[in-house]
N, CA, C and O atoms as a Maestro MAE file, in Angstrom:
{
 s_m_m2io_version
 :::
 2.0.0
}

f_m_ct {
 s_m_title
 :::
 protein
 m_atom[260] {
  # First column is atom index #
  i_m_mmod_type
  r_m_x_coord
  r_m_y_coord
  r_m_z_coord
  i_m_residue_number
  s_m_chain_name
  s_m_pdb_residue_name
  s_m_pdb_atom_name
  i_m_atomic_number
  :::
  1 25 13.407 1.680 -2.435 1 A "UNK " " N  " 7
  2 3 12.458 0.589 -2.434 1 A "UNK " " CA " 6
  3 2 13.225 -0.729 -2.491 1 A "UNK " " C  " 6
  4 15 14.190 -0.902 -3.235 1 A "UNK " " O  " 8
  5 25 12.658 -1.788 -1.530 2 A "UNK " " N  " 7
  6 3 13.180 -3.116 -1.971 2 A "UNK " " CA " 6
  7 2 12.425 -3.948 -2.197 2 A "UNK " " C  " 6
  8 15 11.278 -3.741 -1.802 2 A "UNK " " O  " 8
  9 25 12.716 -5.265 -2.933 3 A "UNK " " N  " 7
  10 3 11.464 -6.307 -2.703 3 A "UNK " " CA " 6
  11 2 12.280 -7.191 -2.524 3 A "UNK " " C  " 6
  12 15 13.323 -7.600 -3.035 3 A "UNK " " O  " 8
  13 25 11.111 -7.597 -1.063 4 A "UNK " " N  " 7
  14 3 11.614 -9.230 -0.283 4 A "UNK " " CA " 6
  15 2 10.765 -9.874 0.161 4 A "UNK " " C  " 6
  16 15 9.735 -9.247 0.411 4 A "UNK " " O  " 8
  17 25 10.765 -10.963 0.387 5 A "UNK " " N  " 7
  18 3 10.007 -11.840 1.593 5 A "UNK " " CA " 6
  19 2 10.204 -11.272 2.836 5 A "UNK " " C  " 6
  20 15 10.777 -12.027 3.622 5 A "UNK " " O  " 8
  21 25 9.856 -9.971 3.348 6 A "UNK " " N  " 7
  22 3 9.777 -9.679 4.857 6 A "UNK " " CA " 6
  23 2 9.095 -11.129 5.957 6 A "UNK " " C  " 6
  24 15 9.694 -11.678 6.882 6 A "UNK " " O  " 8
  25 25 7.639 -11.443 5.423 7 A "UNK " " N  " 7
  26 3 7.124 -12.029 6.322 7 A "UNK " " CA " 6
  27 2 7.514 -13.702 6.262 7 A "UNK " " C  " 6
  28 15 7.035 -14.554 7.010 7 A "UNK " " O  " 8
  29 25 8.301 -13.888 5.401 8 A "UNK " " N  " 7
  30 3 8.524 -15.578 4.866 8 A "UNK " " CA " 6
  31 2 7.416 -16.013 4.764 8 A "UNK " " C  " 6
  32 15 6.957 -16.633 5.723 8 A "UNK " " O  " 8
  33 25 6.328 -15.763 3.123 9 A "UNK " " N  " 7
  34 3 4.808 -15.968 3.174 9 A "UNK " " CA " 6
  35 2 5.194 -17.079 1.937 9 A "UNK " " C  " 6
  36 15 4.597 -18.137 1.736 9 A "UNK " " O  " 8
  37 25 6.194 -16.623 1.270 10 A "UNK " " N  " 7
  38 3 6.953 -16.782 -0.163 10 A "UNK " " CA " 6
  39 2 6.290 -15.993 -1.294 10 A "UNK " " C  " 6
  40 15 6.297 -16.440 -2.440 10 A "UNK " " O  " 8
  41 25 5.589 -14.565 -0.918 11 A "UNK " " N  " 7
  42 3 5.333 -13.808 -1.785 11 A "UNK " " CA " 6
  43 2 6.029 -12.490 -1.505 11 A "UNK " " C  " 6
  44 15 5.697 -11.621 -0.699 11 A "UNK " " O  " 8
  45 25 7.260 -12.524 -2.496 12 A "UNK " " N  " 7
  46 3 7.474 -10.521 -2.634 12 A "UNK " " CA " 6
  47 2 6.590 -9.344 -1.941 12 A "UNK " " C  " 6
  48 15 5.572 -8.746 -2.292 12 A "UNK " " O  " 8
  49 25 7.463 -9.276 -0.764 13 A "UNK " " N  " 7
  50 3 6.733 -7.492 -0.163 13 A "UNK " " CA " 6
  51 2 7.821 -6.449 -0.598 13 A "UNK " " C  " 6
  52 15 8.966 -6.526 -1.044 13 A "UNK " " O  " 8
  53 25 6.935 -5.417 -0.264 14 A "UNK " " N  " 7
  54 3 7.537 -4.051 -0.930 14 A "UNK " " CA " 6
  55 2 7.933 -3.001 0.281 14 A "UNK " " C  " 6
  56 15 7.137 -2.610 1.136 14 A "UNK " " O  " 8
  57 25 8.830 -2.756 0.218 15 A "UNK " " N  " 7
  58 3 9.477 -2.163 1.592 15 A "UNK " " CA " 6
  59 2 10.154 -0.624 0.883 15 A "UNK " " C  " 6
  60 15 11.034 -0.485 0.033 15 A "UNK " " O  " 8
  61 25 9.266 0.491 1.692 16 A "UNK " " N  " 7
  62 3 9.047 1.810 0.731 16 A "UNK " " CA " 6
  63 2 9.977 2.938 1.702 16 A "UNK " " C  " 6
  64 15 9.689 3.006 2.897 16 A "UNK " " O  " 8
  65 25 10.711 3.514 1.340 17 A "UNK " " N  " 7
  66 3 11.814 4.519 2.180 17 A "UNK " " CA " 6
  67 2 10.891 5.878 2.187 17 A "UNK " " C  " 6
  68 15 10.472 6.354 1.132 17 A "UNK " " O  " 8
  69 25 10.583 6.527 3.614 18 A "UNK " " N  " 7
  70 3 10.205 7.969 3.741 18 A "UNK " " CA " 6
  71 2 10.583 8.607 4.402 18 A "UNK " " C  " 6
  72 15 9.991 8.849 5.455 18 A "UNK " " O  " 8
  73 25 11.822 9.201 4.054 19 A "UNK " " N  " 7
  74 3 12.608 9.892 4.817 19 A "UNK " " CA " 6
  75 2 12.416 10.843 5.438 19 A "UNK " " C  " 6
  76 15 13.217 11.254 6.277 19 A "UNK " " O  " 8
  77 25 11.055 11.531 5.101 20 A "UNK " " N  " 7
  78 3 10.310 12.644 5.453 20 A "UNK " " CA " 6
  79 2 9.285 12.903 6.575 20 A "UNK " " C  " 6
  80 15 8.884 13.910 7.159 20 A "UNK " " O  " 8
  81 25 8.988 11.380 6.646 21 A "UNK " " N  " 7
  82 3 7.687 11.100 7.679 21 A "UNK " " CA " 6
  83 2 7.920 11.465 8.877 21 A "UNK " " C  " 6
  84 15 9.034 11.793 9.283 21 A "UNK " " O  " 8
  85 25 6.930 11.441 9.523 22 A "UNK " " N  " 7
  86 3 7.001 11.670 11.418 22 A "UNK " " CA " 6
  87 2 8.101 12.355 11.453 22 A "UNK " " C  " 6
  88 15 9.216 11.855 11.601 22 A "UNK " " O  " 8
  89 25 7.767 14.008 11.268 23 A "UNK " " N  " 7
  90 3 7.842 15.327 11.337 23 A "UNK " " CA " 6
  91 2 9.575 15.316 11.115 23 A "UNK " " C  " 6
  92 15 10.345 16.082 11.695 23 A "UNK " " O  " 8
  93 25 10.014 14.123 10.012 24 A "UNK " " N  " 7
  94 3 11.415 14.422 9.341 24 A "UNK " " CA " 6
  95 2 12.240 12.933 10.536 24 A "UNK " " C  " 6
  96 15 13.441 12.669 10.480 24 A "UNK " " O  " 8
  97 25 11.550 12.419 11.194 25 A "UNK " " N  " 7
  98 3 12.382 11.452 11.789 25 A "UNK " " CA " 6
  99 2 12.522 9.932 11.033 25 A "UNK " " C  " 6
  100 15 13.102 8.911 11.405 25 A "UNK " " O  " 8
  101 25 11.681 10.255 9.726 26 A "UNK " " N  " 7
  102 3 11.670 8.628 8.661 26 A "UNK " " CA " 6
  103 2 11.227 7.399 9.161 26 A "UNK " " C  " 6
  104 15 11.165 6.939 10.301 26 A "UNK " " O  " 8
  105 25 10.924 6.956 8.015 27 A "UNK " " N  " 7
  106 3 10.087 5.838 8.346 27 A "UNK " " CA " 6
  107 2 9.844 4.916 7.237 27 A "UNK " " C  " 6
  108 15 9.688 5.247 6.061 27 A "UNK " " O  " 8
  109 25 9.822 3.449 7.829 28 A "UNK " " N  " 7
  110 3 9.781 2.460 6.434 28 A "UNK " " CA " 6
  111 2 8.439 1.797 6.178 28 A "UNK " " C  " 6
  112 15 7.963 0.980 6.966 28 A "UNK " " O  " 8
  113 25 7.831 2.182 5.027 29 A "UNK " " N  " 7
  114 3 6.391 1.510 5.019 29 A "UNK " " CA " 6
  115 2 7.054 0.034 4.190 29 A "UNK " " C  " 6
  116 15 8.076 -0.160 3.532 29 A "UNK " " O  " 8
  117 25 5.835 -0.887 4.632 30 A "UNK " " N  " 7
  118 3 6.166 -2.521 3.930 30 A "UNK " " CA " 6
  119 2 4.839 -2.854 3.746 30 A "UNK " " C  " 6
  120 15 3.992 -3.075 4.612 30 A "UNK " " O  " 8
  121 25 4.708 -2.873 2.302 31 A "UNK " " N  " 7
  122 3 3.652 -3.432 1.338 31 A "UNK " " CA " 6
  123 2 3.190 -5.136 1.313 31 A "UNK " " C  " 6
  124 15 3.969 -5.868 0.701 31 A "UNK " " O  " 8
  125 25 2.176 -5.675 1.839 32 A "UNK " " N  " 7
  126 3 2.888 -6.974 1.888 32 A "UNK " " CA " 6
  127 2 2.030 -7.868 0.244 32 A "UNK " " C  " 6
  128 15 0.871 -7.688 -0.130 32 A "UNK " " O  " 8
  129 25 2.622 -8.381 -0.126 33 A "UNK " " N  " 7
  130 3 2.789 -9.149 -1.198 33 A "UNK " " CA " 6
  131 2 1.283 -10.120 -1.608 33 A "UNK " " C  " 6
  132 15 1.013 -10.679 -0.545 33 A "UNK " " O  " 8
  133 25 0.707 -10.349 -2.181 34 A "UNK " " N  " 7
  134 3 0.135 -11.458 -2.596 34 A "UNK " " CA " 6
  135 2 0.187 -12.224 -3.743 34 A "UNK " " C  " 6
  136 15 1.030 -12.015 -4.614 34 A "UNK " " O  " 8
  137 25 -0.597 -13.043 -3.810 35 A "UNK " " N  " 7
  138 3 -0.790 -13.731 -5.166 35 A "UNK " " CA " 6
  139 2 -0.766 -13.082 -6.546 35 A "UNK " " C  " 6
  140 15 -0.026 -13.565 -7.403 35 A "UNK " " O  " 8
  141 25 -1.642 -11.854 -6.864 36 A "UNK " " N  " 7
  142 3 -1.607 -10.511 -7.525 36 A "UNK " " CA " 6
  143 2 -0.898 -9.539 -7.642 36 A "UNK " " C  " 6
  144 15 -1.040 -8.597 -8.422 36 A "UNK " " O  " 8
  145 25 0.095 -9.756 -6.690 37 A "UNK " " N  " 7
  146 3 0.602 -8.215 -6.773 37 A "UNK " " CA " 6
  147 2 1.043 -7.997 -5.064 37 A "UNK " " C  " 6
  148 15 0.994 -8.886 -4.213 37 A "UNK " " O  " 8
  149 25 1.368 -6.924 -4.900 38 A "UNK " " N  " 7
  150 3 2.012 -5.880 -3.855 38 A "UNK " " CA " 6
  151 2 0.356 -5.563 -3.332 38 A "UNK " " C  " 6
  152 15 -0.543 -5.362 -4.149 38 A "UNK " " O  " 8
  153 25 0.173 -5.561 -2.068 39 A "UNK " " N  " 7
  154 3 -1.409 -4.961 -1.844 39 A "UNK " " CA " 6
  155 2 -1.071 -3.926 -1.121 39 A "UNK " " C  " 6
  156 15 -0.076 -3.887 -0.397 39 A "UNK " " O  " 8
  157 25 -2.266 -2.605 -1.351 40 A "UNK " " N  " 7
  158 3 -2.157 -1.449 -0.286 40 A "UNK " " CA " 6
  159 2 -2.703 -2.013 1.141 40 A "UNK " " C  " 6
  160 15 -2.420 -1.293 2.098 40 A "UNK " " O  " 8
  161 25 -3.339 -3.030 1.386 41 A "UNK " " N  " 7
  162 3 -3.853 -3.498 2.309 41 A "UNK " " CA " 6
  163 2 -3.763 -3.877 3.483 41 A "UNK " " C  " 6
  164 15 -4.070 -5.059 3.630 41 A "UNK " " O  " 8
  165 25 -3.298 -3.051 4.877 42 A "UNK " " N  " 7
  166 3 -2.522 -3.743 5.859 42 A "UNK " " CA " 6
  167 2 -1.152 -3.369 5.730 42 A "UNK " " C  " 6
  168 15 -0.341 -4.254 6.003 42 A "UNK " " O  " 8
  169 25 -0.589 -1.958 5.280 43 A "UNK " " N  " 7
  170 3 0.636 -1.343 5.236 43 A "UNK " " CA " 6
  171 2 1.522 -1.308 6.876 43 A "UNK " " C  " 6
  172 15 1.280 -0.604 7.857 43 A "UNK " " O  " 8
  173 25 2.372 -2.139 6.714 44 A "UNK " " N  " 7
  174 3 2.956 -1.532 8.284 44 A "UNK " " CA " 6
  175 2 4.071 -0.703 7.950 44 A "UNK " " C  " 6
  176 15 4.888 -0.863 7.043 44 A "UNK " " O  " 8
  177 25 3.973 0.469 9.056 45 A "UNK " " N  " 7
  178 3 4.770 1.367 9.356 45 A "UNK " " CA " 6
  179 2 5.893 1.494 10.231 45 A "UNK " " C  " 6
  180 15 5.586 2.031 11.296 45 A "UNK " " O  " 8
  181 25 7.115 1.168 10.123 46 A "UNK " " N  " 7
  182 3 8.180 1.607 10.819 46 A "UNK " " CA " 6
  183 2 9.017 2.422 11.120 46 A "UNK " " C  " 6
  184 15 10.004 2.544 10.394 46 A "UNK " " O  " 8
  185 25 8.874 3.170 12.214 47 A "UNK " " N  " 7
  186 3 10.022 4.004 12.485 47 A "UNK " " CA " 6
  187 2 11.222 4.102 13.298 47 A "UNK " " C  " 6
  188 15 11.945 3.123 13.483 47 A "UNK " " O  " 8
  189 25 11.524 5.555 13.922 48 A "UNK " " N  " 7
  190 3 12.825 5.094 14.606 48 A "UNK " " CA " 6
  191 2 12.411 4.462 16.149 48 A "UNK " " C  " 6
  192 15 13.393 3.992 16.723 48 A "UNK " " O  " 8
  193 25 11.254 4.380 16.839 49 A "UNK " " N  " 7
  194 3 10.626 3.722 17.767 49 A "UNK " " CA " 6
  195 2 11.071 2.113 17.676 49 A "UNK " " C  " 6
  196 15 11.905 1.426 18.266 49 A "UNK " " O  " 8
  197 25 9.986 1.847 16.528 50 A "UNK " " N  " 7
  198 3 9.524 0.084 16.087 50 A "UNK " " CA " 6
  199 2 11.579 -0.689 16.144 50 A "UNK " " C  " 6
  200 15 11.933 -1.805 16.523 50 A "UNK " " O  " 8
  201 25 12.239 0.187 15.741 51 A "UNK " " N  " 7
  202 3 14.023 -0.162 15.472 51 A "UNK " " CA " 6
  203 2 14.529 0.174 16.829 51 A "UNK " " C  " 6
  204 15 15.688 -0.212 16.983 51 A "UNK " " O  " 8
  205 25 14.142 0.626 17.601 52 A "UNK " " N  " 7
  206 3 14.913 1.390 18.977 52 A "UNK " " CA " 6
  207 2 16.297 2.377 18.955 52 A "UNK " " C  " 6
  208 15 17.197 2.575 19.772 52 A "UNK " " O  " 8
  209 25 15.936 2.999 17.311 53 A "UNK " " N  " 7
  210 3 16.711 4.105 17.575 53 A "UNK " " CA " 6
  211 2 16.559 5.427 17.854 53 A "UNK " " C  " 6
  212 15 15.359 5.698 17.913 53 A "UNK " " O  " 8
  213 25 17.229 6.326 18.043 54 A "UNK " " N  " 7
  214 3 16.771 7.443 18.447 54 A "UNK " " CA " 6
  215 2 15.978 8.245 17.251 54 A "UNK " " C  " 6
  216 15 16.282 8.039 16.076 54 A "UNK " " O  " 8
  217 25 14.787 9.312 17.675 55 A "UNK " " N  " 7
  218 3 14.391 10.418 16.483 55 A "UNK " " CA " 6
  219 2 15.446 11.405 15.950 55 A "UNK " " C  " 6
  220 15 16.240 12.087 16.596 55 A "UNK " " O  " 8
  221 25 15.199 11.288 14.112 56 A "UNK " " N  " 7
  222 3 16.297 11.683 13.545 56 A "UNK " " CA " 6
  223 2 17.114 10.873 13.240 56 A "UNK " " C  " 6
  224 15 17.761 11.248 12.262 56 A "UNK " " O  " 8
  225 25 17.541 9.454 13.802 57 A "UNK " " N  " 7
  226 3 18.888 8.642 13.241 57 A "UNK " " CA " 6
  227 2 18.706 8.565 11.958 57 A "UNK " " C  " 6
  228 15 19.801 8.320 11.452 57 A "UNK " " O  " 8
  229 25 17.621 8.673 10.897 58 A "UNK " " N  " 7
  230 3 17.572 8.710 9.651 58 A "UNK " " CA " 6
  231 2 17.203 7.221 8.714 58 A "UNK " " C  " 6
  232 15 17.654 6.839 7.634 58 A "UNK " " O  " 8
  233 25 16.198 6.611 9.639 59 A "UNK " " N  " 7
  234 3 15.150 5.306 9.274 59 A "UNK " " CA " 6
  235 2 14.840 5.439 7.998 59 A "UNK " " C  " 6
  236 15 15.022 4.372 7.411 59 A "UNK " " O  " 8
  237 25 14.441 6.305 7.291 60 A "UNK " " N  " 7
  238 3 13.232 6.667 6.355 60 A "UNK " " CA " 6
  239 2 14.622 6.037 4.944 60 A "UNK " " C  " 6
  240 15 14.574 5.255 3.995 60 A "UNK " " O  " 8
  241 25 15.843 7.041 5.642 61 A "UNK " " N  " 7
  242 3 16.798 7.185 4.603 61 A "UNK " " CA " 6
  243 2 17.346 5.485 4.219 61 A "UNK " " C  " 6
  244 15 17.772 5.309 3.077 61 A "UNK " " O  " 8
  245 25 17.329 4.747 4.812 62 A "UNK " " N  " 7
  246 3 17.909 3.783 5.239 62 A "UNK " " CA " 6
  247 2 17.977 2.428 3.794 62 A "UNK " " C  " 6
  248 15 18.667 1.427 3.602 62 A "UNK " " O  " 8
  249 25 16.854 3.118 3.041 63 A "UNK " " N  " 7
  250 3 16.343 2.123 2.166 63 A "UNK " " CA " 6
  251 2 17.065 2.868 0.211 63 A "UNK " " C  " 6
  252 15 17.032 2.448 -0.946 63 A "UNK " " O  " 8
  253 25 17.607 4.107 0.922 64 A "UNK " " N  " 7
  254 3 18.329 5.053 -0.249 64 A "UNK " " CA " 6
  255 2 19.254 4.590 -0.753 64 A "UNK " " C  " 6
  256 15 19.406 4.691 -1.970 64 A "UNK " " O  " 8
  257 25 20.298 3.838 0.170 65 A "UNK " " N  " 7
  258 3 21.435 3.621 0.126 65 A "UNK " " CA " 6
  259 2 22.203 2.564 -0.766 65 A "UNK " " C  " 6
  260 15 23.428 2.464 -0.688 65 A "UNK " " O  " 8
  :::
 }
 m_bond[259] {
  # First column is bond index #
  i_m_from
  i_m_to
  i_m_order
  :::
  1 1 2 1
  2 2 3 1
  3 3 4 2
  4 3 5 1
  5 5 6 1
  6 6 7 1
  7 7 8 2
  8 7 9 1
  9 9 10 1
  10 10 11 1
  11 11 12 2
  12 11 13 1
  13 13 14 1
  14 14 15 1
  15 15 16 2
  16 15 17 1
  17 17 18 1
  18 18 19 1
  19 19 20 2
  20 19 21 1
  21 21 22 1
  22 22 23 1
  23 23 24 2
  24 23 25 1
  25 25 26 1
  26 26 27 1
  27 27 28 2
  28 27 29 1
  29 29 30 1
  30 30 31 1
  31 31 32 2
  32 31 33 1
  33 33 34 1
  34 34 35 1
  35 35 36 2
  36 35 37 1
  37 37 38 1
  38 38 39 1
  39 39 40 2
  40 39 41 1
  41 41 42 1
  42 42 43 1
  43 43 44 2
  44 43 45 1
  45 45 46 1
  46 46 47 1
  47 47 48 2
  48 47 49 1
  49 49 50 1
  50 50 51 1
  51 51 52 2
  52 51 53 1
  53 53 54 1
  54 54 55 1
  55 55 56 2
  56 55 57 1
  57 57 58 1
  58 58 59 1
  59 59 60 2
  60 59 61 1
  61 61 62 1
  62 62 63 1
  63 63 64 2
  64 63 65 1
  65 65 66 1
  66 66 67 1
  67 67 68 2
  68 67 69 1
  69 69 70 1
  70 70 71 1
  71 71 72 2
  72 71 73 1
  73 73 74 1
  74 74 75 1
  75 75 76 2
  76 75 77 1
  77 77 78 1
  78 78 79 1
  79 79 80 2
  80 79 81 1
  81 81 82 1
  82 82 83 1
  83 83 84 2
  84 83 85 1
  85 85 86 1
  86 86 87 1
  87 87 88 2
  88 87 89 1
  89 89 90 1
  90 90 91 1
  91 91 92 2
  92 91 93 1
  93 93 94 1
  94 94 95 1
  95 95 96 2
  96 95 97 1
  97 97 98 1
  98 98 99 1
  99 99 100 2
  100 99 101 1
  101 101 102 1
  102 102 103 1
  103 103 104 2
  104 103 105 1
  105 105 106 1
  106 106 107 1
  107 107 108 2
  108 107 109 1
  109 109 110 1
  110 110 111 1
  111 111 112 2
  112 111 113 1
  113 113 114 1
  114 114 115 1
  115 115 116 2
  116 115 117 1
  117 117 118 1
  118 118 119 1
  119 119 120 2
  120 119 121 1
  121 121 122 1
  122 122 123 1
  123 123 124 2
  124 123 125 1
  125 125 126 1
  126 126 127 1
  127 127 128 2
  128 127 129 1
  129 129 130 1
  130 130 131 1
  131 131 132 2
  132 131 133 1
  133 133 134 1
  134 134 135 1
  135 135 136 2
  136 135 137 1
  137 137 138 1
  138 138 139 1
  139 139 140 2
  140 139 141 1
  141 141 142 1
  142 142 143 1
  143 143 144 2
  144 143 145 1
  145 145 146 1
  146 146 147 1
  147 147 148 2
  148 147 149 1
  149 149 150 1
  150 150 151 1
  151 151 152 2
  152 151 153 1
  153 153 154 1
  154 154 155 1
  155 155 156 2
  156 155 157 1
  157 157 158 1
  158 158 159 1
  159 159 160 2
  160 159 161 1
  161 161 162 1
  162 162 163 1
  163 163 164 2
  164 163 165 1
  165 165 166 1
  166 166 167 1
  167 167 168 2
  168 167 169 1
  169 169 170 1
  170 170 171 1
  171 171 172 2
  172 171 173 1
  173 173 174 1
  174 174 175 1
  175 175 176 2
  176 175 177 1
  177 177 178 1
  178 178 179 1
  179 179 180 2
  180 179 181 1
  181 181 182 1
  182 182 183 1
  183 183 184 2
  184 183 185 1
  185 185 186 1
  186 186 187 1
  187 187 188 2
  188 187 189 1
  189 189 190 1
  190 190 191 1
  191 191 192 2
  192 191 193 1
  193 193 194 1
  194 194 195 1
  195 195 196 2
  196 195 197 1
  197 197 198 1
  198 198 199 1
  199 199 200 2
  200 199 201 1
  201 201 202 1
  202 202 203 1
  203 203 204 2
  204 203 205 1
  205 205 206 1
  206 206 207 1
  207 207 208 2
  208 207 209 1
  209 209 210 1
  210 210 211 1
  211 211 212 2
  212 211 213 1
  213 213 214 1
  214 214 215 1
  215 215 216 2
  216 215 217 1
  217 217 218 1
  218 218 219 1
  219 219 220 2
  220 219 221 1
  221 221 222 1
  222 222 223 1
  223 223 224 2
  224 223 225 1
  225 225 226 1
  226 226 227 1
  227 227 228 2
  228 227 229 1
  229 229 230 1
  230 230 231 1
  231 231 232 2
  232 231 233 1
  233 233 234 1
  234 234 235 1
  235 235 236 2
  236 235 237 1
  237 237 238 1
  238 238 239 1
  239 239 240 2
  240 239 241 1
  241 241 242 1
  242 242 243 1
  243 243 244 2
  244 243 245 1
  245 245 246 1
  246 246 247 1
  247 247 248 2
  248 247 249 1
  249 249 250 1
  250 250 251 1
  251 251 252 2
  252 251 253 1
  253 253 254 1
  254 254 255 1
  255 255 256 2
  256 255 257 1
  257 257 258 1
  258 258 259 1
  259 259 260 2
  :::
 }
}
């Protein structure tokens, strides 16, 4: 897990590692931030597509390290 300004809103998002997702090829969910808190609301999903790497390069893992 990290927390950053992904969107430059100036509120903390939450950027979640699943190394498991889309049938083991990983994937990074990003929580985006508000006034309150981290919202489930509008989760975007990234994988090895959204990055242009190949399935399997190990996206999900990426946030372990």
């Amino acid at each position: 897990m990290r927390l950053a300004d992904f969107n430059r809103d100036g509120k903390a998002d939450l950027a979640v590692s699943a190394p498991a997702e889309d049938h083991g090829n990983g994937a990074i969910r990003q929580l985006r931030g508000t006034r309150s808190g981290v919202s489930t609301s509008g989760v975007s999903t990234f994988g090895p597509r959204e990055y242009g790497v190949s399935p399997g390069s190990g996206v999900g893992g990426t946030l372990l390290a």
